[in-house]
C-alpha positions in Angstrom: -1.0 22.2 -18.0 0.1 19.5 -20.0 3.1 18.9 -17.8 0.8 18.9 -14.7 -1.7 16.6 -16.6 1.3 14.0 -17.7 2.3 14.2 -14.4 -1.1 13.8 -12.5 -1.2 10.2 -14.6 2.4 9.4 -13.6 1.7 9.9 -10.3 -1.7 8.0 -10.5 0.1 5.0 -12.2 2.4 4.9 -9.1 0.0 5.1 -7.0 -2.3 2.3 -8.4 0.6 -0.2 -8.7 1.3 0.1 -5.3 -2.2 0.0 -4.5 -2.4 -3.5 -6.1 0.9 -4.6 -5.0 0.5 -3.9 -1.4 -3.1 -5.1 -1.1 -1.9 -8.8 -3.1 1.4 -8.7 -0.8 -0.2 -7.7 2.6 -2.7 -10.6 2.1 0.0 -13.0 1.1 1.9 -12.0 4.9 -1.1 -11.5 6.5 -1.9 -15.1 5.5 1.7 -16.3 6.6 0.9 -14.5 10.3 -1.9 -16.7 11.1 -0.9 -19.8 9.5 -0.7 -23.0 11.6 3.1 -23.6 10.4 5.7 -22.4 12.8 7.8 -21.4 9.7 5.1 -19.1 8.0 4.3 -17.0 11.2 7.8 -16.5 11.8 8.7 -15.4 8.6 5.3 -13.2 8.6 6.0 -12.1 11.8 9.6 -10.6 10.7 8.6 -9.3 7.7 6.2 -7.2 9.5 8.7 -6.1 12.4 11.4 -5.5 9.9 9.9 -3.2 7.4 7.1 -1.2 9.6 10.0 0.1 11.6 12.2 1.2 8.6 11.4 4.5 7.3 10.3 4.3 3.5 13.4 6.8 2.7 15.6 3.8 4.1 13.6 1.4 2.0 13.8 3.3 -1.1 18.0 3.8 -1.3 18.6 -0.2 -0.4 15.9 -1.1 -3.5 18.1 1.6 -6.0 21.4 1.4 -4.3 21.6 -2.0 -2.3 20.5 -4.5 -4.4 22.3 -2.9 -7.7 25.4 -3.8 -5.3 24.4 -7.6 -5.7 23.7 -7.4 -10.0 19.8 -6.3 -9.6 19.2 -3.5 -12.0 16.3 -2.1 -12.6 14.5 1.8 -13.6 13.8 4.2 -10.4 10.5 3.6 -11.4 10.3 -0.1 -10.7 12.5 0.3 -7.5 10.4 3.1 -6.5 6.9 1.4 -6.7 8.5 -2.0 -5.6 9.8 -0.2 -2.2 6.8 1.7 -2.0 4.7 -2.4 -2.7 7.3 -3.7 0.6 6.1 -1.1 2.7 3.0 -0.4 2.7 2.7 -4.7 2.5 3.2 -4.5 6.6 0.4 -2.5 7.4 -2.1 -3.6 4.9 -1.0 -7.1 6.4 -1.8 -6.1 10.1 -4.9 -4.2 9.0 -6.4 -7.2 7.2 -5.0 -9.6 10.7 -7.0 -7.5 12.9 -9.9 -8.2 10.7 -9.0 -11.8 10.8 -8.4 -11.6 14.9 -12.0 -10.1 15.0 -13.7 -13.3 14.0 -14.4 -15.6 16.4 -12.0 -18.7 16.8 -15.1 -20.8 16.4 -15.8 -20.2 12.9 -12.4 -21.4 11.7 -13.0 -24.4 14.1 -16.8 -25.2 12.9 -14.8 -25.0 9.1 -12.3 -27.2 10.3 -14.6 -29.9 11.6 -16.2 -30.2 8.1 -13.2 -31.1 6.6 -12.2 -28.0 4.9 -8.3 -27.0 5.0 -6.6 -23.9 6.0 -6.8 -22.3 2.9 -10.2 -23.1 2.5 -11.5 -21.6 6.0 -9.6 -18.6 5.5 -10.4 -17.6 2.0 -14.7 -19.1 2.4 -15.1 -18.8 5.9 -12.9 -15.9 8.0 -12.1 -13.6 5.2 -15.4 -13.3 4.0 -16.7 -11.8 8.0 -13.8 -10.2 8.6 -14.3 -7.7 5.7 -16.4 -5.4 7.3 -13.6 -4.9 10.0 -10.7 -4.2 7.6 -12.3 -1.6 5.4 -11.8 1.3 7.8 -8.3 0.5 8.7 -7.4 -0.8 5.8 -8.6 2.5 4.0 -6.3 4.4 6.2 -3.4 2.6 4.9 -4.6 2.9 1.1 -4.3 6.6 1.6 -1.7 6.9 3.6 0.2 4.9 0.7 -1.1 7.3 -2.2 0.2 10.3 -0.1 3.6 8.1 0.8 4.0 8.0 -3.0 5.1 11.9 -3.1 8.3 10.2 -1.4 8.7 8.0 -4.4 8.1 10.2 -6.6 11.1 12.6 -4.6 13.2 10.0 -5.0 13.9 10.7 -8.9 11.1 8.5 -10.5 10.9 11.0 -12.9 7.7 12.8 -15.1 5.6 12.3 -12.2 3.9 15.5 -10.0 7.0 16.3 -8.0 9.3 16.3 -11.0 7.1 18.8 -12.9 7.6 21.0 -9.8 11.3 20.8 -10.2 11.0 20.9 -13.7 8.8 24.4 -13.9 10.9 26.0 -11.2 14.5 25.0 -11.3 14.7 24.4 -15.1 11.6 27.1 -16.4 12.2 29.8 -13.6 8.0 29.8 -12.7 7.5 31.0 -9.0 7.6 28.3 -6.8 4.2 28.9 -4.6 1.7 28.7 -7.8 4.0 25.2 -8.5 3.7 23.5 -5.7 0.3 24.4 -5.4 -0.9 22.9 -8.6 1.1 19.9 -7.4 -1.1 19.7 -3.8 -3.9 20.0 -5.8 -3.3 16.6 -8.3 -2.2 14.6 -5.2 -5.7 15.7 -3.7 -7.7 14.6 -7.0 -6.1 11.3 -5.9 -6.6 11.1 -2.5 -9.6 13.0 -1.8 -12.5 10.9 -4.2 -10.2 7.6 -3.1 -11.3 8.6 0.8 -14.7 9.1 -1.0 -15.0 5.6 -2.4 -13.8 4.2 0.9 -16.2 6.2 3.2 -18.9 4.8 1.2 -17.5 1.6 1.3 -17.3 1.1 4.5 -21.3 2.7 5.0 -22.2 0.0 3.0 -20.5 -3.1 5.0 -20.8 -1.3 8.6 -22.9 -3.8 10.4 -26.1 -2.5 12.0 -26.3 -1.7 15.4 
């Protein structure tokens, strides 16, 4: 149990990091999609075309593998939750855009006639009305991302669930059914009170009809 505890708050670190990461990075691209500068929507636009159609496997061995090849050294751990921030980034960025694209256009027009500047309609205006309609997808992605993070930790993080797993039946000989149970079950008192929060989230901005 103590191995399954240590690993349960290995996993949850991983899974909170890239929680924060994606979510701050997603923004920053979903931003760069709808700016007005030809520069910023292209580079927006690739970033999201380029890593949504990579698989996070493919992500993962060019963070530990590729960029060591060019002097960038880092832990599995930091590569891990840094591959795991990139791509999960491209859907929280088209999640929060389609919240974005659900405001009308004359919002961010009425804000620019008052003087205020890009930034400024965005983060006081848009953002604030197009909250209600990222929860629900955005949520989706959240734990999509915390159940994505069994990849990472696959990949040789180390001391988080999946490790334990290999470490009670490869190096401690337990049965490998009981194992891998107990590790379902930590990755579901993640995900499952996460959904929770988010259902009620989302009953709590859901507009009124």
């Amino acid at each position: 149990m103590d191995l399954f505890w240590s690993g349960f708050l290995r996993s949850l670190g991983i899974c909170l990091w890239g929680m924060v990461g994606s979510l701050i990075l997603g923004t920053f691209i979903a931003a760069c999609r709808v700016s007005p500068i030809p520069s910023l929507r292209w580079f927006g636009t690739s970033w999201v075309t380029l890593v949504r159609n990579c698989p996070l496997t493919v992500v993962l061995f060019f963070m530990a593998f590729g960029l060591p090849e060019i002097g960038i050294n880092q832990s599995y751990y930091v590569f891990g939750v840094s591959a795991l921030v990139i791509y999960t980034s491209a859907f929280v960025c088209e999640a929060i855009r389609s919240g974005i694209n659900s405001v009308s256009a004359g919002q961010a027009e009425a804000a620019r006639s008052i003087g205020l500047t890009f930034s400024q309609s965005l983060t006081q205006v848009v953002m604030p009305q197009a909250f209600r309609s990222i929860v629900p997808p955005l949520g989706s992605v959240i734990i999509a991302m915390f159940k994505n993070s069994a990849v990472v930790g696959a990949f040789g993080v180390g001391g988080d669930l999946w490790s334990v797993y290999k470490n009670l039946t490869s190096a401690q000989g337990y049965d490998g059914l009981p194992v891998i149970t107990g590790v379902a079950v930590g990755y579901l008192c993640i995900t499952l009170p996460a959904a929770a929060f988010l259902a009620y989230t989302e009953r709590k901005v859901a507009i009124a009809r």
